[in-house]
C-alpha positions as semicolon CSV with decimal commas, in nm:
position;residue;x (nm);y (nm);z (nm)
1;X;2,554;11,800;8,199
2;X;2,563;11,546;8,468
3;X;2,895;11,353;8,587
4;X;2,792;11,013;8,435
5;X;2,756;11,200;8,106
6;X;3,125;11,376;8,112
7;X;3,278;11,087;8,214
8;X;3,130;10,910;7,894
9;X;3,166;11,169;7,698
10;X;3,619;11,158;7,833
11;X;3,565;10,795;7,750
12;X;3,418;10,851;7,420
13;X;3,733;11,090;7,331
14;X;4,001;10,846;7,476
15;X;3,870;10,582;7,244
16;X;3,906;10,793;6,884
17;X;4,271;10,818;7,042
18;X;4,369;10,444;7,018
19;X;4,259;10,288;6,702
20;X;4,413;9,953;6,684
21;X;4,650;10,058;6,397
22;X;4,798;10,312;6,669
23;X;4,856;10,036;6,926
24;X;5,053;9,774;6,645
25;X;5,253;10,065;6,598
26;X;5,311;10,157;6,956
27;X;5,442;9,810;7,075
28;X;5,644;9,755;6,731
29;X;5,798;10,085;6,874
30;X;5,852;9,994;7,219
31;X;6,028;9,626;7,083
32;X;6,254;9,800;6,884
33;X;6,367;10,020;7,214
34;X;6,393;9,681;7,410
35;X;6,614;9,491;7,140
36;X;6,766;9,828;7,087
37;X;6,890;9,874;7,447
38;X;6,910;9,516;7,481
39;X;7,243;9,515;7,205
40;X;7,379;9,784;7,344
41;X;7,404;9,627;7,752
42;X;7,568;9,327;7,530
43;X;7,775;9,516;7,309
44;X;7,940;9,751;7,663
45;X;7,953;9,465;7,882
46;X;8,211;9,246;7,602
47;X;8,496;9,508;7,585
48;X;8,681;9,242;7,376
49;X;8,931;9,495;7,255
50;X;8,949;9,768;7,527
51;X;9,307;9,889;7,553
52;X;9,462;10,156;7,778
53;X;9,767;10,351;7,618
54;X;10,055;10,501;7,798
55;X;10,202;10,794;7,658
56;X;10,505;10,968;7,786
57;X;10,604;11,384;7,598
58;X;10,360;11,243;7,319
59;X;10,493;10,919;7,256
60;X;10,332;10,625;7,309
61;X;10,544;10,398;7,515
62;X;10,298;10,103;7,614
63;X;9,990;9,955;7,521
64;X;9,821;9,764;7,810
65;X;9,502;9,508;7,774
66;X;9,168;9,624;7,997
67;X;9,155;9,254;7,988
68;X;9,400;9,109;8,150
69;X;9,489;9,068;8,509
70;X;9,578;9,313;8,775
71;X;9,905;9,451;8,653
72;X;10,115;9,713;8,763
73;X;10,344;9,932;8,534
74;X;10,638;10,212;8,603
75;X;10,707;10,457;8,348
76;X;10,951;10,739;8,355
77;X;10,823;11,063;8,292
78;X;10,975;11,400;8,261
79;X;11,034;11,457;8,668
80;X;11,051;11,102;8,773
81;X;10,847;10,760;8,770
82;X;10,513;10,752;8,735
83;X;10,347;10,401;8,828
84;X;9,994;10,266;8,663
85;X;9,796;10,007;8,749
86;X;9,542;9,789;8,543
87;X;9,264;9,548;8,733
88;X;8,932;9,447;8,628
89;X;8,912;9,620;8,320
90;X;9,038;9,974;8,405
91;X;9,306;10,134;8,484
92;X;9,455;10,443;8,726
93;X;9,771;10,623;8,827
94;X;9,881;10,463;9,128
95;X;10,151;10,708;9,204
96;X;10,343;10,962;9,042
97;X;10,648;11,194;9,044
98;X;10,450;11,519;9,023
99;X;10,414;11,733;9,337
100;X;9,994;11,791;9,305
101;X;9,896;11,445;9,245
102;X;9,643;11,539;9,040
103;X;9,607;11,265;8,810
104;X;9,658;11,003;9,090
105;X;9,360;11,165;9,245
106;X;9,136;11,151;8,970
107;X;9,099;10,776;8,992
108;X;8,985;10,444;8,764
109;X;8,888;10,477;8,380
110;X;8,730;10,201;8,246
111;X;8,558;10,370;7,893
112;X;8,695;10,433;7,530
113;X;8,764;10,788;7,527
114;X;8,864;10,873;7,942
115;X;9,234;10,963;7,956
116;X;9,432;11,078;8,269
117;X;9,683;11,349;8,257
118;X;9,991;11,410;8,467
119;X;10,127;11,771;8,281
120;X;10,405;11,757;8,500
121;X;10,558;11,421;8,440
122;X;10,403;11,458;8,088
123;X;10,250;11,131;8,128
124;X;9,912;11,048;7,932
125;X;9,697;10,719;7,985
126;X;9,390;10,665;7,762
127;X;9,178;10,438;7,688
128;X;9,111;10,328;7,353
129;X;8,849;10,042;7,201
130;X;8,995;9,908;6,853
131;X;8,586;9,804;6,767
132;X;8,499;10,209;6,649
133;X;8,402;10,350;7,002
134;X;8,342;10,709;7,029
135;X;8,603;10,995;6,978
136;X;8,480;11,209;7,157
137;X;8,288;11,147;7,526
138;X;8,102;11,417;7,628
139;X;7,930;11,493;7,965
């Protein structure tokens, strides 16, 4: 069999792939994806009701908005103040009382679900979305 005739015969068998049934379905397919991901960019980017929550020993003591501006907090903890700071829709622990500085180090939150964790000062900040985020974010 000559190399013209393979490379009909590969044509031949591409073609009894795609019947034009299959390629309807494969666009209505790839729409739905677009719209699909489209809602979702639009439903991250509002954050209408993102809220971070302060928690000192289990209690919560303050409820911030991811919303509004740059604003600075201090909240007594179990070995001293612990400060927290809120800009451009997240939050972080700008300083604290404990001596590993953990939690300062581990930086901005921004999603429903993140917390940070000072054990020592038993401080808590996390982020919650009143809108049915997830529980639980895995990675």
């Amino acid at each position: 069999m000559g190399r013209e005739s393979r490379r009909a015969a590969g044509n031949a068998h591409i073609g009894r792939w795609w019947a034009p049934g299959d390629i309807v379905i494969v666009l209505a397919v790839a729409a739905l994806c677009a719209v699909l991901i489209a809602q979702g960019i639009t439903e991250a980017g509002a954050g209408s009701s993102l809220e971070a929550v302060v928690s000192v020993n289990g209690r919560a003591v303050k409820t911030l908005s991811l919303r509004s501006e740059s604003e600075e907090l201090a909240v007594e903890g179990y070995q001293g103040t612990s400060y927290v700071q809120v800009s451009d829709g997240r939050v972080r622990m700008l300083d604290s009382a404990c001596p590993d500085k953990v939690c300062v180090r581990s930086g901005w939150i921004s999603q429903p679900g993140e917390s940070i964790v000072c054990l020592p000062n038993r401080v808590v900040i996390e982020i919650r979305s009143g809108e049915g985020g997830p529980d639980v974010v895995n990675r």
